[in-house]
N, C-alpha and C positions, 0 to 999 in steps of 0.2 A: 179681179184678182185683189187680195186685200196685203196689207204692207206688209206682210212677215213674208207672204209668197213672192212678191214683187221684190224685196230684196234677198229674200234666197235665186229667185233664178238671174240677176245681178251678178251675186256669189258665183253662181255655180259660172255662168255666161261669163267671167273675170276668170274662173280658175283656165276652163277651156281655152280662153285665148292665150294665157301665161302659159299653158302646157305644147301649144301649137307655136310660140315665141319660140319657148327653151327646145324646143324640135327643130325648129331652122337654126337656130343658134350652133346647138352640138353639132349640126352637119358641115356649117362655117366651118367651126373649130376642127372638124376630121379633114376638110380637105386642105384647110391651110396647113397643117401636123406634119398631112405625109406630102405637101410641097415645098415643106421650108428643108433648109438646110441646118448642118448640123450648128455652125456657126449661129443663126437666125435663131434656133431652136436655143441654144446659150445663150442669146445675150435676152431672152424674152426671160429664161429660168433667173438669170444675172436679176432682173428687177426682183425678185425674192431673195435677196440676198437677208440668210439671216441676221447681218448686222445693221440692215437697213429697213428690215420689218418683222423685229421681233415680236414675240409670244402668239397669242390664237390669232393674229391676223396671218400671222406667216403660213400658220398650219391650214387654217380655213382656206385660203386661194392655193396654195402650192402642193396639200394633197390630190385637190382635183385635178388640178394640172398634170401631176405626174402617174395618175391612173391615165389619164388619156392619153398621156405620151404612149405610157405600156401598152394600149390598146391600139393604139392606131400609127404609132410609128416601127417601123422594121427594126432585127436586133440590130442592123449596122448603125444604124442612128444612133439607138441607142448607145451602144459599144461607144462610137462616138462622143456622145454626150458625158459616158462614163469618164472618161480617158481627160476630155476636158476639161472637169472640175476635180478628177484624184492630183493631176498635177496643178491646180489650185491652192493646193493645203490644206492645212489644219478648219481656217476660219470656212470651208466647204465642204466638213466630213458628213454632217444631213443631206447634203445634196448628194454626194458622191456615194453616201449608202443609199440612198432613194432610185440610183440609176445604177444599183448592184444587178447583178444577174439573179441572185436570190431573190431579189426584193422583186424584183421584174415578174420572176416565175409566181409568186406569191400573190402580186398584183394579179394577171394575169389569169388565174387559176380560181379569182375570187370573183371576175366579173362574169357572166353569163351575158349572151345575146339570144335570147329564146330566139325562134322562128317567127313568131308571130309579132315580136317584139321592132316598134321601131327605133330605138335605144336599147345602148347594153345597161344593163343593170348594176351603174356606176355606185359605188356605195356613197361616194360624198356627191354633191353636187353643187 
């Protein structure tokens, strides 16, 4: 096997593990999701507070997070989670719009889990 071969199948033998990683990972993250509480589930959103991680850092972690809440937590949670941070205020109107029922639907409406698929086809990740 000559070097360009030997590290493409590196490459590809790296990507494989990272994709079989992020496959145990996401299933971590679903069963913790729908065993936490609605509290648990707040004070985890609370470390995103956008005054304590503003601009694309905040967006980068806290979109995904909140696609997988809509995917794998029930509407009471979420209703829950709502209610939460509307009576938080002003400095929590992205979160509070992010656990809208519209936004939910939209989330929700936008992810597929084919049949064949072992993940849903989360748009951020």
């Amino acid at each position: 096997m000559d070097d360009l071969q030997s590290h493409l199948d590196r490459v590809w033998r790296t990507r494989n593990a990272a994709a079989e990683t992020l496959a145990l990972v996401e299933e971590q993250v679903r069963q913790a999701i729908r065993g936490a509480t609605v509290a648990e589930l707040a004070a985890l959103i609370e470390l995103y507070a956008p005054s304590l991680s503003a601009g694309p850092e905040w967006t980068r972690t806290f979109d995904p997070l909140i696609e997988r809440l809509w995917f794998w937590a029930d509407d009471e949670t979420m209703a829950g989670l709502a209610a939460h941070f509307a009576a938080k205020g002003a400095p929590w109107v992205a979160v509070t719009h992010a656990l809208s029922k519209e936004n939910g639907a939209r989330v929700r409406g936008s992810i597929r889990q084919p049949a064949w698929a072992r993940l849903p086809a989360f748009g951020i990740v």
